[in-house]
RODO-2510 file (C-alpha; in nm, 4 decimals, decimal comma):
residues 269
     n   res          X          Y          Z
     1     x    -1,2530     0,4635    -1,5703
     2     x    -1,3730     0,1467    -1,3391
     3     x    -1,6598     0,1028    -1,5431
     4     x    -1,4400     0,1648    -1,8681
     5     x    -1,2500    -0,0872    -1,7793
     6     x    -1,4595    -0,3592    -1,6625
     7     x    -1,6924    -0,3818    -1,9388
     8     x    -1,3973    -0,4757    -2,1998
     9     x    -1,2931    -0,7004    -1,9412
    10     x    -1,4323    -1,0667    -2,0258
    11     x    -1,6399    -1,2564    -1,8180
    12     x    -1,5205    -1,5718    -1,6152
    13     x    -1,4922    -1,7523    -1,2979
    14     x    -1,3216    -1,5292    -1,1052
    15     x    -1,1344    -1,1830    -1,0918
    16     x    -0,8250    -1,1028    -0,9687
    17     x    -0,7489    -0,7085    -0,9244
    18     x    -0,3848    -0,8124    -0,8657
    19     x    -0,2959    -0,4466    -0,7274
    20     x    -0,5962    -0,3588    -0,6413
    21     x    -0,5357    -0,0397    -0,4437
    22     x    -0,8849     0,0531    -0,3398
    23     x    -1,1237    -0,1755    -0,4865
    24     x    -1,2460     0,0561    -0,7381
    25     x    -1,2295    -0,1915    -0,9817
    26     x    -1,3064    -0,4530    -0,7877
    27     x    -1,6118    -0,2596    -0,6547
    28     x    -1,7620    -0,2400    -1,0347
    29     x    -1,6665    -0,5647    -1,1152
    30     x    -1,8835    -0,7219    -0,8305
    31     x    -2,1327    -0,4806    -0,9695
    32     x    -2,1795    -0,5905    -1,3066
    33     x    -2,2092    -1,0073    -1,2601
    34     x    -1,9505    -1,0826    -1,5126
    35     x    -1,7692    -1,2882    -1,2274
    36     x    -1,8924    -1,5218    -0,9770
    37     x    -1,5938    -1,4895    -0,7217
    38     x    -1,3458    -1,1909    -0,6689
    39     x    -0,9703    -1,1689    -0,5069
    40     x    -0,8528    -0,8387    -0,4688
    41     x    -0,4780    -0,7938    -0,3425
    42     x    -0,2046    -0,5360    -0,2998
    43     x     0,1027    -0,4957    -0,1273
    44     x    -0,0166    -0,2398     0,0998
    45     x    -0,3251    -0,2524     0,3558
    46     x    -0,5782    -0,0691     0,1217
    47     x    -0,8381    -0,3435     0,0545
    48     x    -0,9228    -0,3819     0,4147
    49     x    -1,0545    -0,0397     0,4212
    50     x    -1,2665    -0,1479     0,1425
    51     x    -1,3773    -0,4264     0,2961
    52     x    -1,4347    -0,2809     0,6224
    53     x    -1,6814     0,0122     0,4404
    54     x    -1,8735    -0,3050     0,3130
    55     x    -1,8795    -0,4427     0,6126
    56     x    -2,0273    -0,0891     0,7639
    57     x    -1,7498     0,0441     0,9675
    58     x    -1,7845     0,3648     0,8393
    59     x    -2,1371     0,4318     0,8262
    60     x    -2,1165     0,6908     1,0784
    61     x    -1,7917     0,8204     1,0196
    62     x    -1,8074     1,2229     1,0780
    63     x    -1,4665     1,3218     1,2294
    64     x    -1,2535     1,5897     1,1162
    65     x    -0,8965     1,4765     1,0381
    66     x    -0,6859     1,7764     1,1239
    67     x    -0,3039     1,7591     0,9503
    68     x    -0,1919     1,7401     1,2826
    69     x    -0,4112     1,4378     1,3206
    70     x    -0,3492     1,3050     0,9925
    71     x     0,0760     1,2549     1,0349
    72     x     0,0329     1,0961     1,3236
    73     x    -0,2745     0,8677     1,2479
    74     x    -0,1643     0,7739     0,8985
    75     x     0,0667     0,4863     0,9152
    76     x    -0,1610     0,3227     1,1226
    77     x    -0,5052     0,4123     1,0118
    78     x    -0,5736     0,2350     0,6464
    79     x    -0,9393     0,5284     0,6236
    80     x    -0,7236     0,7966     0,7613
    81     x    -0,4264     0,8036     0,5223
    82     x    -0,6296     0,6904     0,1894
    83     x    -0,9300     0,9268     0,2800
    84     x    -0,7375     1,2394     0,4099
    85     x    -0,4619     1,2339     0,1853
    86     x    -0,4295     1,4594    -0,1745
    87     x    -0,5387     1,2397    -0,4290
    88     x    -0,5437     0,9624    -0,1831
    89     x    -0,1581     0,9270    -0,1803
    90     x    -0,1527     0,7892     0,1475
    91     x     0,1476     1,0754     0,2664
    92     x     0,0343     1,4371     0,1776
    93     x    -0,2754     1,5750     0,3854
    94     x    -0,5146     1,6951     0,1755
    95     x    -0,6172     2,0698     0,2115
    96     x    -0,3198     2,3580     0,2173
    97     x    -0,2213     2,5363     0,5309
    98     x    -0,4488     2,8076     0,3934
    99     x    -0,7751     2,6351     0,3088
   100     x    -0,7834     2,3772     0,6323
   101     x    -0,9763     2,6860     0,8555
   102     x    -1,2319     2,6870     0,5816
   103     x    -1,2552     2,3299     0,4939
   104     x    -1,3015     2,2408     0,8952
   105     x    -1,5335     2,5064     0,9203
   106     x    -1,7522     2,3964     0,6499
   107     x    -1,6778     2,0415     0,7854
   108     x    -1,8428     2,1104     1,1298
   109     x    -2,1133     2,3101     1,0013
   110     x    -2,2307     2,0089     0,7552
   111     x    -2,1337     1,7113     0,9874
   112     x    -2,2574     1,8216     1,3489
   113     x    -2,4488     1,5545     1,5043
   114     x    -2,7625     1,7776     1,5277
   115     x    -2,7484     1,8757     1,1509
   116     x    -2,6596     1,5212     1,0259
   117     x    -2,9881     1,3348     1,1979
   118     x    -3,1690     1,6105     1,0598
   119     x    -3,0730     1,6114     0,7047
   120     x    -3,0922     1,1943     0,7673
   121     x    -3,4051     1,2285     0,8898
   122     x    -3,5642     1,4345     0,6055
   123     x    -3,3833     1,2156     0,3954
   124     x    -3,5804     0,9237     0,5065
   125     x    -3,9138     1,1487     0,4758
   126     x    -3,8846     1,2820     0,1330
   127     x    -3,8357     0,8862     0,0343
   128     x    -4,1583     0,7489     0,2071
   129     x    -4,3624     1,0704     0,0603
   130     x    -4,1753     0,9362    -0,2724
   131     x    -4,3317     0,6290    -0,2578
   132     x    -4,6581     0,7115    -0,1262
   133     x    -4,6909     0,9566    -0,4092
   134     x    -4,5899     0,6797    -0,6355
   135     x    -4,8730     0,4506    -0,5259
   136     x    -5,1355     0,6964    -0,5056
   137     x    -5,0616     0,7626    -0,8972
   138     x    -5,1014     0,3411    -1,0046
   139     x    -5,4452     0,3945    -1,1369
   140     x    -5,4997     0,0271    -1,1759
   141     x    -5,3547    -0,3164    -0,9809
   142     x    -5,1238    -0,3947    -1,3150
   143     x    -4,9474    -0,1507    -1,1990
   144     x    -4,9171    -0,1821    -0,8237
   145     x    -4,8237    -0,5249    -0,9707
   146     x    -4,5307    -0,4082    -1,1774
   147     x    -4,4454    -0,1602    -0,8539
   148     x    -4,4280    -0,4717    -0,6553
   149     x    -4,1998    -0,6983    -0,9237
   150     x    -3,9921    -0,4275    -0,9249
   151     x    -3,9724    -0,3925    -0,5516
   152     x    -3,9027    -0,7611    -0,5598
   153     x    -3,6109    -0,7647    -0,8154
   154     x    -3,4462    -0,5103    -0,6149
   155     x    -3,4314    -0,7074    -0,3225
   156     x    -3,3144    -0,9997    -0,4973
   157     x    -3,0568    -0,8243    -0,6938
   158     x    -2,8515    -0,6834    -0,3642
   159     x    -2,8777    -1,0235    -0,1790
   160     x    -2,7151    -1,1139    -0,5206
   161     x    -2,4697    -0,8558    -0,4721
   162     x    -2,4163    -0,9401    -0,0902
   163     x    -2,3501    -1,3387    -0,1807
   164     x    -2,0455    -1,1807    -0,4641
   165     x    -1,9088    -0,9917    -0,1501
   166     x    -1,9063    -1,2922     0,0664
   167     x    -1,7215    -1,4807    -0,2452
   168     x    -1,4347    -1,2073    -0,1779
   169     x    -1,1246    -1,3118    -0,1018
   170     x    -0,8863    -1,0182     0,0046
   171     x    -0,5015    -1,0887     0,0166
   172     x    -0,1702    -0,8376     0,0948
   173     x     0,1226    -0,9583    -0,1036
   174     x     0,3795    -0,9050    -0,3793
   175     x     0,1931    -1,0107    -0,6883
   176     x     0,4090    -1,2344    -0,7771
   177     x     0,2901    -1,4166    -0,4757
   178     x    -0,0530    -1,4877    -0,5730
   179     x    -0,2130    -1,8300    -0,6834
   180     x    -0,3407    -1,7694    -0,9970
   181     x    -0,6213    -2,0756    -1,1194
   182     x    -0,7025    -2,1523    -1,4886
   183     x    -0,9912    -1,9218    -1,5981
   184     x    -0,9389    -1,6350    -1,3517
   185     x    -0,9774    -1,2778    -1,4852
   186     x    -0,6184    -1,1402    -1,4404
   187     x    -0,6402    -0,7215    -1,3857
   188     x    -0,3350    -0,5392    -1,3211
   189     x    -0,3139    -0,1573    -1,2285
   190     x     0,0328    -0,1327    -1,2204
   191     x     0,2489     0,1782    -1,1347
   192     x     0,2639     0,3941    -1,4510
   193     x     0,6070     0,4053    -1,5952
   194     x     0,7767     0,7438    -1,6176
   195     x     0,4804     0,9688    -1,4887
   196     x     0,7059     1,1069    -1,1858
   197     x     0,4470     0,9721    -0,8788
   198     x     0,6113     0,9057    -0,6080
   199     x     0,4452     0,5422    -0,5806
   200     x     0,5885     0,4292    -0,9210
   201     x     0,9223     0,4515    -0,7164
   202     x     1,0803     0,0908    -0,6676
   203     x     0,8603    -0,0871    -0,9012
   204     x     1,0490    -0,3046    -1,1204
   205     x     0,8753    -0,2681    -1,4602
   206     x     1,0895    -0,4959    -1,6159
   207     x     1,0176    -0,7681    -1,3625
   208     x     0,6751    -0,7715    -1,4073
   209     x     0,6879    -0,7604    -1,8047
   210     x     0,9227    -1,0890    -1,7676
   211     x     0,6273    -1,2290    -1,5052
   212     x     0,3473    -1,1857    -1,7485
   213     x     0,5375    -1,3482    -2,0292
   214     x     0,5514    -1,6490    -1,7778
   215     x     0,1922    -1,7031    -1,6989
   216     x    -0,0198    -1,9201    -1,8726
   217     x    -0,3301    -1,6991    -1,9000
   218     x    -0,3881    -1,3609    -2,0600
   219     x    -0,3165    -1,0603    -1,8102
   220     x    -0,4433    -0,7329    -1,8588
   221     x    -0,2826    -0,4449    -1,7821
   222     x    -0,3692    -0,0597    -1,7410
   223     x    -0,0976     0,1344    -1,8314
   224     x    -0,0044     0,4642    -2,1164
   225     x     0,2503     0,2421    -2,2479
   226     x     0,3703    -0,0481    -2,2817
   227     x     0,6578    -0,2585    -2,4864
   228     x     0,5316    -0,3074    -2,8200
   229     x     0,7310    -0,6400    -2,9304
   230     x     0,5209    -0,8026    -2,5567
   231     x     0,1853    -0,6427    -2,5311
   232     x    -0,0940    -0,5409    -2,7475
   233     x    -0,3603    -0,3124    -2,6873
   234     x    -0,6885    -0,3728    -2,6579
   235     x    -0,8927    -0,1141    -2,5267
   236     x    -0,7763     0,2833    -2,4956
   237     x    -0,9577     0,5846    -2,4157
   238     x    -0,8784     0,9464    -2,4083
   239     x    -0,9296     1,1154    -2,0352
   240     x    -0,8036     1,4463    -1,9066
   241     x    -0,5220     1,3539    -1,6231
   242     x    -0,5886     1,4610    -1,2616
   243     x    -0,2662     1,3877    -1,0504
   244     x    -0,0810     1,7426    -1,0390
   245     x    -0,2279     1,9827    -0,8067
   246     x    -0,2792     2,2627    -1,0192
   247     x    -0,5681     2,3011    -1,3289
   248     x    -0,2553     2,1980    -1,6174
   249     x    -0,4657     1,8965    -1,6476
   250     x    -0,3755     1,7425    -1,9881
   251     x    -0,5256     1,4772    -2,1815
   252     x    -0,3937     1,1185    -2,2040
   253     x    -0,4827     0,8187    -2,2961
   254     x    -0,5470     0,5418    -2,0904
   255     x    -0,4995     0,2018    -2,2652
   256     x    -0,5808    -0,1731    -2,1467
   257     x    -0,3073    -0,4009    -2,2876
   258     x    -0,2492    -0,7977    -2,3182
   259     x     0,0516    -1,0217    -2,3507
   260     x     0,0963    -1,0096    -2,7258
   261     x     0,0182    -1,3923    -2,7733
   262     x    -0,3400    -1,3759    -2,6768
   263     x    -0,4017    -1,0746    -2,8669
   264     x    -0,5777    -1,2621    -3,1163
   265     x    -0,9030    -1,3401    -2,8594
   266     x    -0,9878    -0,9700    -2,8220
   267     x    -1,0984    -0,6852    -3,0640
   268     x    -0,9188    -0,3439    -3,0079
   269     x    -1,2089    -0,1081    -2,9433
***
């Protein structure tokens, strides 16, 4: 849905995932160049775990987060209640009383120090016999050519990609709190109205409907409905829902709305 969303998104200066949650969004907008500069905020701590995986603080990360573990870590570990909780609610652990044995067993078995340098290991192998077997099979310097230009762009696209990252600008605060400038990219994943989660709970909907008729840019919003007689849609797209725990999942559709006054600038597709 992050890539969904970001490619009927239009370009600019800068975008601003106003409750941005993770960074999913975020992460494929940095992705896909539209933007030269990106500020992600929310009201909780969320985007600092995504920043801190960017920054590599969880490039070796193999613990096992028992439930024990996990209500007592939580409110103060941003990886440890996102990561470890049921669809990443940041209050239920994740595994039933009955699964955890299995899920820690399986857990130690994959993650053991001895068994992770050895799958990293072979990992590393199979990719230098990858190339070497690439090489050997250029039957003429055009090609070793090509093999190096493409080598080349590689590199230069993730220093591209590290230079958006360092053009991040993370905030945590009510969104009504953030300076908005003329020709940002305004993205808001709000709290869906009337699905029953828990974190929809003492969101004023009608607040932030009154907000975005007071802003002088278009603001896009992610929601299954919206008031007609403020905001037009300009995007939707059928998904199968994933938030109960059981297999009920039902279809819905997931639609990308604008104040009603700018609708004019963008095609429905």
């Amino acid at each position: 849905m992050a890539q969904w969303l970001v490619e009927h998104l239009p370009p600019g200066e800068r975008f601003v995932d106003l409750f941005a949650g993770g960074c999913a969004v975020t992460h494929c907008a940095i992705l896909s160049g539209k933007w030269r500069s990106f500020l992600v905020n929310d009201i909780n701590d969320t985007p600092q775990l995504f920043l801190d995986a960017i920054a590599g603080k969880y490039h070796r990360e193999k613990r096992w987060i028992g439930r024990e573990d996990f209500f007592r870590l939580k409110d103060y570990d941003p990886y440890i209640r996102q990561c470890w909780s049921f669809g990443n609610d940041g209050k239920s652990y994740m595994y039933s009383k009955e699964l955890e044995p299995f899920k820690k067993a399986v857990h130690m078995e994959l993650l053991s120090d001895t068994v992770h340098e050895r799958y990293l290991w072979h990992k590393k192998a199979v990719r230098e016999l990858l190339k070497i077997t690439l090489k050997v099979s250029l039957v003429n310097q055009q090609s070793l050519e090509s093999l190096e230009r493409l080598e080349s762009l590689e590199r230069l696209e993730s220093l591209e990609r590290l230079e958006s990252l360092e053009r991040l600008q993370s905030l945590q605060s009510d969104y009504r709190d953030v300076p908005l400038l003329p020709g940002d990219v305004i993205y808001c994943d709000i709290p869906y109205i009337n699905t029953g989660a828990e974190y929809t709970r003492g969101f004023d909907h009608e607040a932030f409907y009154a907000w975005c008729d007071q802003q002088p840019y278009p603001v896009f919003v992610s929601e299954y409905t919206m008031p007609e007689d403020q905001f037009a849609v300009i995007a939707q797209k059928v998904r199968c829902g994933h938030l109960a725990a059981n297999k009920n999942n039902h279809r819905v559709t997931e639609r990308l709305y604008v104040q009603r006054r700018y609708a004019g600038d963008f095609r429905l597709c």
